[in-house]
C-alpha positions in Angstrom: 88.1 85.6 135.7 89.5 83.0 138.2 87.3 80.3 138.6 86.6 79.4 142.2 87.0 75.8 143.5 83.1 75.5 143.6 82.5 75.9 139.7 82.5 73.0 137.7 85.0 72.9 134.9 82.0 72.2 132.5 80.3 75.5 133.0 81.1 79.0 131.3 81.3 81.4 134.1 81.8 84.6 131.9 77.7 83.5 130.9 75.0 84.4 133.2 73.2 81.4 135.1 69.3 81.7 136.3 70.1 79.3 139.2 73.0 82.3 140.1 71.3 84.8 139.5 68.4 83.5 141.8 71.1 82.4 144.3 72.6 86.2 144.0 68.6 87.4 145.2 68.5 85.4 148.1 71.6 86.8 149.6 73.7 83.8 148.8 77.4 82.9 147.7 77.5 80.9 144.4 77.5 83.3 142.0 79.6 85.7 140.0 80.0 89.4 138.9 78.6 88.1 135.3 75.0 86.9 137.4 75.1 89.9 139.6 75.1 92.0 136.6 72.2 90.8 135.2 70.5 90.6 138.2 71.3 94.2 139.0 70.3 95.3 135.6 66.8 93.7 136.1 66.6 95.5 138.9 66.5 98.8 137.6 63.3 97.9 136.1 61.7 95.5 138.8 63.6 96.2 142.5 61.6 94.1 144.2 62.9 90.9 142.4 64.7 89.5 146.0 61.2 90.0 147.7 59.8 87.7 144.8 61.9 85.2 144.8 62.3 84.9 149.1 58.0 84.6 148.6 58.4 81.9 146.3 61.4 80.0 149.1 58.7 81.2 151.8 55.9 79.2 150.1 57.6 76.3 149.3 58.4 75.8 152.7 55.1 76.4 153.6 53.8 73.3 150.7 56.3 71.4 151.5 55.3 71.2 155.4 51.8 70.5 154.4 52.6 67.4 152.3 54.5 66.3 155.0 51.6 66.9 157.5 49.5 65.4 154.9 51.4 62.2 155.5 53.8 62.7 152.0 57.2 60.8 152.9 58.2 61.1 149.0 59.6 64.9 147.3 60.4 65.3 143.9 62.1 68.9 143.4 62.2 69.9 139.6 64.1 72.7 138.5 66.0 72.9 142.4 68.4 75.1 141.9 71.3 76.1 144.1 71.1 74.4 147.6 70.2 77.8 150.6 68.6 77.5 153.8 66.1 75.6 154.6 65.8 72.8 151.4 62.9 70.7 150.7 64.5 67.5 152.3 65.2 69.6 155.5 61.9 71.2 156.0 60.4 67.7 155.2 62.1 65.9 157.7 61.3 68.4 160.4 57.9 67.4 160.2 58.4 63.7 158.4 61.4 61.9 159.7 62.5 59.4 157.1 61.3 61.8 154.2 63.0 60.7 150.8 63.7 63.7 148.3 65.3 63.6 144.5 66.2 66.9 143.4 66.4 67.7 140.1 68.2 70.5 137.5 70.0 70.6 133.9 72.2 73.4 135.8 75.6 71.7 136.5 76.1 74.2 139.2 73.2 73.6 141.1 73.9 69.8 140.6 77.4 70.3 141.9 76.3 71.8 144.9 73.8 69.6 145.4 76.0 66.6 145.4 78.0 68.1 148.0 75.3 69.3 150.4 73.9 65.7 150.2 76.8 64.1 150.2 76.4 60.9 153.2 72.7 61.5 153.0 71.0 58.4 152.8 67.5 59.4 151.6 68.4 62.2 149.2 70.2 62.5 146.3 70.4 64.8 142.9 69.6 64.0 139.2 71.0 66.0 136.4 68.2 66.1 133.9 65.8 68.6 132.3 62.1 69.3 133.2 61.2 69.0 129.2 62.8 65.0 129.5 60.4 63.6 131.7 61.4 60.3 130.8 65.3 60.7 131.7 63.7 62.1 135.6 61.6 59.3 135.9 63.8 56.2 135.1 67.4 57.3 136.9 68.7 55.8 139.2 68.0 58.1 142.2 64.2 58.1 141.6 64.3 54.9 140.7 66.2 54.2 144.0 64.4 56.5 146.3 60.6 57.3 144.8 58.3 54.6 144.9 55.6 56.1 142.3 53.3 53.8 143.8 52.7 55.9 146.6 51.8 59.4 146.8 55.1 61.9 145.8 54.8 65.6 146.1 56.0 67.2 142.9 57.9 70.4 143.0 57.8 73.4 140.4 58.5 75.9 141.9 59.5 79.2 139.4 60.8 76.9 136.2 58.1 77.3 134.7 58.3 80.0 133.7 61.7 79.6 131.8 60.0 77.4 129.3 58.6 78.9 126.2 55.2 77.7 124.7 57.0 76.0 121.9 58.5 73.9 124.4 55.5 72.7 125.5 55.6 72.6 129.2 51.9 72.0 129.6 52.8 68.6 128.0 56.1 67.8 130.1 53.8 68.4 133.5 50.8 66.0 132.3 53.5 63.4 131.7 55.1 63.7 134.9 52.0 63.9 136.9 50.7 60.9 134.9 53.3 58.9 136.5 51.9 59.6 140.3 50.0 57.7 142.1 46.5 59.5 143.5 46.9 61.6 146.2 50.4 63.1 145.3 50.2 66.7 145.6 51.2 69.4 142.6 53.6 72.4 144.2 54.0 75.4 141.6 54.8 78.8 141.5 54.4 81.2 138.6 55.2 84.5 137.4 52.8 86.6 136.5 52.3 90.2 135.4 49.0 90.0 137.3 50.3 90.9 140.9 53.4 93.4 139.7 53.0 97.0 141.6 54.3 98.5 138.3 52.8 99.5 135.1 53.6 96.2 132.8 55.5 98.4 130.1 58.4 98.4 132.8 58.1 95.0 134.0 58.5 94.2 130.9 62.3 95.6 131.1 63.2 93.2 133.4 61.6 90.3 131.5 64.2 91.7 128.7 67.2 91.3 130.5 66.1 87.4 130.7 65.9 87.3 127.4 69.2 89.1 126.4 70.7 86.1 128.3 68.8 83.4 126.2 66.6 82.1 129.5 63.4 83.8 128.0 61.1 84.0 131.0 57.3 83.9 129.9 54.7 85.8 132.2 51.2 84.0 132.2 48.0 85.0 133.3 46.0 83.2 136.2 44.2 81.4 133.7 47.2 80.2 131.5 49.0 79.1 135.1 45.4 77.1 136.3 46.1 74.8 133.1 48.8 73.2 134.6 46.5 72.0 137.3 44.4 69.9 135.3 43.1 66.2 136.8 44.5 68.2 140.0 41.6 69.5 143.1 43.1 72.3 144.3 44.4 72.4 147.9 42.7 75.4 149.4 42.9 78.7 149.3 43.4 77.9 145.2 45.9 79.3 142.9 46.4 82.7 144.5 49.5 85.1 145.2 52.5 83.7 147.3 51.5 85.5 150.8 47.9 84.3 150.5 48.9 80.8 150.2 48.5 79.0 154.2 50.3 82.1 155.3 52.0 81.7 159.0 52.2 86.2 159.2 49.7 88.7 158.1 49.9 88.9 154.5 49.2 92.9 154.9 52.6 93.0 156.3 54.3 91.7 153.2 56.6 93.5 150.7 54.4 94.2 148.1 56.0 92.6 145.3 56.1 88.7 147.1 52.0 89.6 145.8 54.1 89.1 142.1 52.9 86.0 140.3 51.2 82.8 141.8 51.0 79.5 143.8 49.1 76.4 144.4 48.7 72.6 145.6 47.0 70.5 143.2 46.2 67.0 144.7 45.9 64.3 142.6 42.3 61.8 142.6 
């Protein structure tokens, strides 16, 4: 397989990548036949996987413009992925010139692209590290540089989550993150979710095994598992609900009816 220009000599491209594979569902260019593949193969069980993951790009947008217009100048995107269309620090600065934004993955592709796409930009920047490291996020240099954790900071996870097993402890990795803001940041998470999936579980559950064939387990919680990670938060209204009912700007009855697949909220801090 010949490695394109864009793939960092650290990765293995004949292994299939999440951040690929969720670039490869959004119509975009960064990934190879190995992601597409797997992507594909999930597919047979769940087709509607693309609609999911444009709700989830939809919502963040959506969150990420209310912080703004909530006065938020500070973003903190866990978990990033691959730069598309429309990226937290752009939508921010539409509605909050001067926004600073840290992005954040353990994916050296979606780091390398990163880099580039913010290369010359003064108030954003990219930090390799891992969600279950909260430590490592908090004290490099670009948060360091750009986040003042005095002030409110919106907090981004949107689906990661969900690619960390209960022995990882993600519940704990969250509460030490959000212990470091200041009151009034704002909590932005998706979730999947069986509860939501226009298919009988039993096949959802195919797709889920494709994830796991490629060693990125990805764990479905219920409502009620998902509401935990909003603890010491006051949910933003309308609550932790599915993607389209979330501050929609069209009709959710027009929606595909898998972007109804999982969950999403805004948990402000007090």
């Amino acid at each position: 397989m010949e490695r394109p220009a864009w793939a960092p000599r650290s990765i293995d491209i004949s292994v299939p990548s999440v951040s690929r594979i969720y670039d490869y569902y959004l119509g975009g260019s960064h990934n190879f036949e190995v992601d597409r593949e797997a992507a594909r193969k999930a597919m047979e069980f769940m087709p509607g996987l693309p609609k999911i993951m444009q709700a989830n790009r939809a919502f963040m947008r959506r969150a990420v413009r209310y912080a703004a217009d909530a006065g938020i100048t500070q973003f903190l995107d866990i978990g990033s992925g691959i730069p598309t269309f429309g990226n937290v620090h752009e939508v921010a600065r539409e509605a909050r010139p001067g926004a600073r934004v840290v992005y954040v993955d353990h994916d050296p592709v979606a780091v390398a692209h990163s880099q580039v796409v913010l290369e010359g930009e003064a108030d954003a920047d990219v930090v390799a590290a891992d969600l279950l490291k909260p430590r490592d996020i908090l004290a490099s240099g670009p948060v360091e540089q750009l986040i003042d954790l005095e002030r409110p900071v919106a907090l981004l996870l949107v689906a990661i989550l969900h690619f960390v097993e209960d022995r990882d402890d993600p519940y704990s990795a969250v509460a030490e993150l959000t212990a470091a803001l200041a009151p009034g940041s704002l909590l932005v998470l998706t979730h999947a979710s069986y509860e939501g999936i226009p298919l009988p579980p039993a096949r959802a559950e195919g797709a889920v095994d494709v994830y796991k064939d490629i060693r990125n387990p990805l764990v479905m919680r219920s409502r009620d598992e998902i509401a935990r990670f909003f603890e010491g938060y006051d949910m933003v209204e309308p609550g932790l609900v599915p993607m389209p009912h979330w501050r929609p700007e069209t009709a959710p009855e027009d929606e595909d009816p898998y972007a109804f697949s999982g969950f999403a909220g805004v948990g402000r801090a007090s």
